[in-house]
Backbone bond lengths (Angstrom), bond angles and torsions (degrees), N, CA, C in turn:
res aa  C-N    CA-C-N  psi(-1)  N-CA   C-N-CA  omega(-1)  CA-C   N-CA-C  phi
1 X - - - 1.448 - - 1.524 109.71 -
2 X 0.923 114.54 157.58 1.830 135.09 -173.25 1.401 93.32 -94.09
3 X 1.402 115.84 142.49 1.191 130.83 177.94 1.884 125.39 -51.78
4 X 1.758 102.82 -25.99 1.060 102.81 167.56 1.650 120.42 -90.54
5 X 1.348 108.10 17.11 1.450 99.08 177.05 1.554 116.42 123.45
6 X 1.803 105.69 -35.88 1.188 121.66 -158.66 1.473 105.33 -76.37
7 X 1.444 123.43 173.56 1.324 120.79 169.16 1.386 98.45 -79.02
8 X 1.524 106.66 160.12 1.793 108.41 177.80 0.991 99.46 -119.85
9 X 1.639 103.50 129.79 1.841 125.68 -175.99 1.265 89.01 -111.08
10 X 1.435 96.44 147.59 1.542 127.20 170.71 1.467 113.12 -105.97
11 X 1.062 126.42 162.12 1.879 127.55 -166.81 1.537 96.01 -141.82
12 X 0.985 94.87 138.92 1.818 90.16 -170.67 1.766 108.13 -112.11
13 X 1.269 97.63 142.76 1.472 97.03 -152.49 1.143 99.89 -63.26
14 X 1.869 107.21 166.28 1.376 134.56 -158.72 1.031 103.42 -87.40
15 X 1.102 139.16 123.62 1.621 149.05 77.54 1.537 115.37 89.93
16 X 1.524 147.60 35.04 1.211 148.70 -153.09 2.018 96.69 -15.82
17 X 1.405 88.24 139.44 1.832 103.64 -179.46 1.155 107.02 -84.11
18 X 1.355 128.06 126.53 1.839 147.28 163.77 1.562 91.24 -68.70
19 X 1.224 104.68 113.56 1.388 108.67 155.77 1.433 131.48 -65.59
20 X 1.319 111.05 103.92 1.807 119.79 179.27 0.997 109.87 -51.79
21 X 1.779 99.43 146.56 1.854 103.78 173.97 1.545 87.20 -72.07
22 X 1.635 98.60 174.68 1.716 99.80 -174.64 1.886 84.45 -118.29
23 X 1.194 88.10 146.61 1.629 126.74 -178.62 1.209 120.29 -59.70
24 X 1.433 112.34 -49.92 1.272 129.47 -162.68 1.712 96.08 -146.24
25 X 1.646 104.89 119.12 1.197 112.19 160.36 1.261 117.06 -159.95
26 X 1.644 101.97 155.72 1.422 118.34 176.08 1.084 126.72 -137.55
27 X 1.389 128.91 126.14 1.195 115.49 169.43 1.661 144.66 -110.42
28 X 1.211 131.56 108.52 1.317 101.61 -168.16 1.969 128.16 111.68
29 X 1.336 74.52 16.85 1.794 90.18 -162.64 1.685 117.44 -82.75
30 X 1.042 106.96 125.50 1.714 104.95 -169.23 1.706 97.21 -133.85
31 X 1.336 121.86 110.34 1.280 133.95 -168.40 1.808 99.70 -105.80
32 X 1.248 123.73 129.51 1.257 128.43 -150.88 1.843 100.35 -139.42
33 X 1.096 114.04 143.27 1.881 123.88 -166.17 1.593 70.15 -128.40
34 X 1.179 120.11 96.54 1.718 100.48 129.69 1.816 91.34 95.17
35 X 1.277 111.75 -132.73 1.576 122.64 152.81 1.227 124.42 -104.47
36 X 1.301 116.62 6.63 1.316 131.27 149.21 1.179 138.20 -53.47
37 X 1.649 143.55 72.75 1.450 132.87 170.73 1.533 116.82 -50.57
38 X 1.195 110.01 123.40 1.350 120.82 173.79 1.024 127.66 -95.59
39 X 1.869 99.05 -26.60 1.515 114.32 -171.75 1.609 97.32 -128.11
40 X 1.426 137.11 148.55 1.142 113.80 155.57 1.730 102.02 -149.44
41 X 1.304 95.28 135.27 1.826 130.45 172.95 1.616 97.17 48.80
42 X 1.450 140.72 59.64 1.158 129.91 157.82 2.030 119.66 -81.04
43 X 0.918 72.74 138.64 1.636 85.93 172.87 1.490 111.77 -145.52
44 X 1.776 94.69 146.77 2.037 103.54 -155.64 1.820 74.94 -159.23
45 X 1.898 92.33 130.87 1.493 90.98 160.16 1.836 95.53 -115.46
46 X 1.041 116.91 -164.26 1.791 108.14 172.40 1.716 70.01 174.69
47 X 1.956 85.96 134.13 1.523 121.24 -166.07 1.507 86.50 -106.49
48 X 1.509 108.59 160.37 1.505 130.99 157.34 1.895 101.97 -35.41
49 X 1.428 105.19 149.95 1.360 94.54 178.46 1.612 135.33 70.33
50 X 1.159 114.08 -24.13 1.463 125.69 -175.24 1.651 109.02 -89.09
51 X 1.135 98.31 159.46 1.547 106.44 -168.11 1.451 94.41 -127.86
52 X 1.316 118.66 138.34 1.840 115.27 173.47 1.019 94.11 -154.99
53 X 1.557 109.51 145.10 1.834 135.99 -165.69 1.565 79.94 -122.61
54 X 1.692 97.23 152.07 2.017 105.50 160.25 1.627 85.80 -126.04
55 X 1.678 101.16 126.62 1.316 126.02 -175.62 1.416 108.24 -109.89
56 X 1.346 131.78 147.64 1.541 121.99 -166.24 1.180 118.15 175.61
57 X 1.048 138.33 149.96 1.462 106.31 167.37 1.942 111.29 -93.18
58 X 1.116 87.86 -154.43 1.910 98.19 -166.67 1.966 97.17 -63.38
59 X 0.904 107.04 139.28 1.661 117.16 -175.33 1.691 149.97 77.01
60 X 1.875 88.95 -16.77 1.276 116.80 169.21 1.335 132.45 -44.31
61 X 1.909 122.85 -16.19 0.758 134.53 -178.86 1.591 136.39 113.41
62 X 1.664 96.75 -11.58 1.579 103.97 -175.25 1.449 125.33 -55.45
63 X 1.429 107.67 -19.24 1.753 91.57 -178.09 1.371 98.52 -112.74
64 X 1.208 132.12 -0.55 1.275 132.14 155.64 1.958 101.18 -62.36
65 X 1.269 125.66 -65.25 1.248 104.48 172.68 1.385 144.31 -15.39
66 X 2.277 79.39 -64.89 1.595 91.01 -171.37 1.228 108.82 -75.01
67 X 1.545 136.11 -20.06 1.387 130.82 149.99 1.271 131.90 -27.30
68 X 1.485 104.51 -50.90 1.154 115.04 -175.36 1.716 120.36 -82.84
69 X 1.209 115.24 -13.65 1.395 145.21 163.88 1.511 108.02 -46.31
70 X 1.072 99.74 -72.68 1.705 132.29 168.27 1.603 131.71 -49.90
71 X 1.707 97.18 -28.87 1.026 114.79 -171.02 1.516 125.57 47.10
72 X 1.481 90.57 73.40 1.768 111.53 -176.69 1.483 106.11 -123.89
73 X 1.523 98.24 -4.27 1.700 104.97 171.69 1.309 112.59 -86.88
C-alpha cells in the first residue's frame, strides 16, 4: 500500500524508442551578406514530435536562419 492509503501500482517500464526519421534537416548552412558570413556551417535535424527553440542572444543569427529555413533569404 502507498502511504496515503491507496493500493500501490507499479507501471512497467516503457517501451525502447524507434528512432524517427527527422523532418526537417540541414546540413551545413553558411548564409553570407556580401563577404560577410553571418551564418557559418549550422546543421539541425528535428524528428516527428520534437520541439526546438533557437536561443542566442541579440545578433547571433537566429532569424537569419529561420529566414533562411523558409527561404526569405
Amino acid at each position: 500500500m502507498a502511504e496515503n492509503g491507496s493500493p500501490a501500482h507499479r507501471t512497467a517500464p516503457a517501451p525502447p524508442r524507434v528512432p524517427q526519421q527527422a523532418v526537417f534537416d540541414v546540413s551545413d548552412v553558411s548564409v553570407y551578406y556580401g563577404d560577410f558570413r553571418a551564418v557559418r556551417d549550422v546543421s539541425l535535424d528535428v524528428r516527428q514530435h520534437e520541439i526546438t527553440a533557437f536561443i542566442g542572444p541579440s545578433g547571433c543569427g537566429k532569424s537569419t536562419m529561420l529566414r533562411c529555413f523558409n527561404r526569405m533569404n
